[in-house]
C-alpha positions in Angstrom: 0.0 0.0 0.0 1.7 3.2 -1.0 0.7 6.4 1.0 1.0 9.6 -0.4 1.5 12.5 1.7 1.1 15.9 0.8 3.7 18.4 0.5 3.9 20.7 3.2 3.1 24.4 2.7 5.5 26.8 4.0 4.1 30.1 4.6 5.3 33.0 1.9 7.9 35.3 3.5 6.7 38.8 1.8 9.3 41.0 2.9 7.1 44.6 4.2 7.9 47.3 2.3 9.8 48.6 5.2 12.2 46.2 4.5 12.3 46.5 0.7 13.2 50.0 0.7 16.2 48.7 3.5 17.3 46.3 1.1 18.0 48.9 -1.5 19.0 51.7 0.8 21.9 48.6 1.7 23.0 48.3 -1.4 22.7 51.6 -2.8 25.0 52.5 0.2 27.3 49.7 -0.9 27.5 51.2 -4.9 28.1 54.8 -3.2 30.7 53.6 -1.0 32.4 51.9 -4.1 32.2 55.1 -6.2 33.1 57.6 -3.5 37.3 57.3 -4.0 38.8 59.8 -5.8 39.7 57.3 -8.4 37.8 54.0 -9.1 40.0 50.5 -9.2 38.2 48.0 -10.3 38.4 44.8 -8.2 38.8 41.0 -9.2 34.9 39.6 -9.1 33.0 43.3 -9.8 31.8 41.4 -13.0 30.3 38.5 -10.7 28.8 41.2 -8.0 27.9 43.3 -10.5 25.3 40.1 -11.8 24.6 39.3 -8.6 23.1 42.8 -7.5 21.3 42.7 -10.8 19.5 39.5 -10.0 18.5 40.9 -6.6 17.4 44.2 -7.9 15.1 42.4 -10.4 13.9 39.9 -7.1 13.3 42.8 -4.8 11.0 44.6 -8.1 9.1 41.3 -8.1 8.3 41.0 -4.8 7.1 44.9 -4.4 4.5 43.9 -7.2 3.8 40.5 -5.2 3.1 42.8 -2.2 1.3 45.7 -4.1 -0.9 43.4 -6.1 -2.0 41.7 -2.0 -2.4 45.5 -1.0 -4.7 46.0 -3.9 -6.8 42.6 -3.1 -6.9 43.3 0.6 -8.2 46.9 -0.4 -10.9 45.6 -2.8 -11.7 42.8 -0.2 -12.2 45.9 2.0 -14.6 48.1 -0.5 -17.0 45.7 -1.0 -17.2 44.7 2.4 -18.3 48.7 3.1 -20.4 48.7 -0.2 -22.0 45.7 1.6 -22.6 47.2 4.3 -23.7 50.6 2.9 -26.2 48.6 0.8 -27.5 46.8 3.6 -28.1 50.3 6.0 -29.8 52.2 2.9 -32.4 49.2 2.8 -33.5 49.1 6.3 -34.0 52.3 6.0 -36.1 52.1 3.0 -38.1 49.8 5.1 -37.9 52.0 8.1 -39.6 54.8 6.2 -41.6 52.7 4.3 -43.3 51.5 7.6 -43.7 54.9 8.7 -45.6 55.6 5.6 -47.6 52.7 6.4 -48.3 54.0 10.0 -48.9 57.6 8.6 -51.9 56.5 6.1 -53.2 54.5 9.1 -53.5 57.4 11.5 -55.5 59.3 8.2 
């Protein structure tokens, strides 16, 4: 008998934008300290970083979208929960003056 078990889910590690905008301010730091000396030496391996810092720039783009595109579900989540509710108030209130009508025309 062969069980199967399903994979586990681990939960997604959105970095906040708090700690987007550190990650860049990091390495934005790192490129100005690099191009701050009088005269610039390249250094063995500035190809490889170079790449490198590429790759993560394109990452940390990606995941600002991931996280913008949840802020704009969570948002719309939001609005029709308060068109709900706004919906909801206007109609008892229909039928709150509609029964005040009702008791109006009685009292004729």
């Amino acid at each position: 008998m062969k069980i199967t078990s399903q994979p586990t889910k681990k939960p997604l590690n959105l970095l906040t934008r708090e700690s987007l905008l550190r990650a860049n301010s990091e390495l934005i730091e790192k490129l100005q300290e690099r191009l701050r000396g009088r005269r610039f030496r390249p250094q063995e391996g500035d190809g490889i970083k170079l790449a490198y810092m590429r790759v993560f720039i394109q990452a940390l783009q990606v995941q600002n979208s991931i996280l913008k595109d949840s802020e704009l579900e969570e948002m719309k989540e939001r609005l029709e929960a308060v068109e709900a509710m706004q919906a909801r108030s206007l109609a008892e209130e229909q039928v709150y003056n509609s029964d005040f009508e009702e008791q109006d025309e009685y009292l004729e």
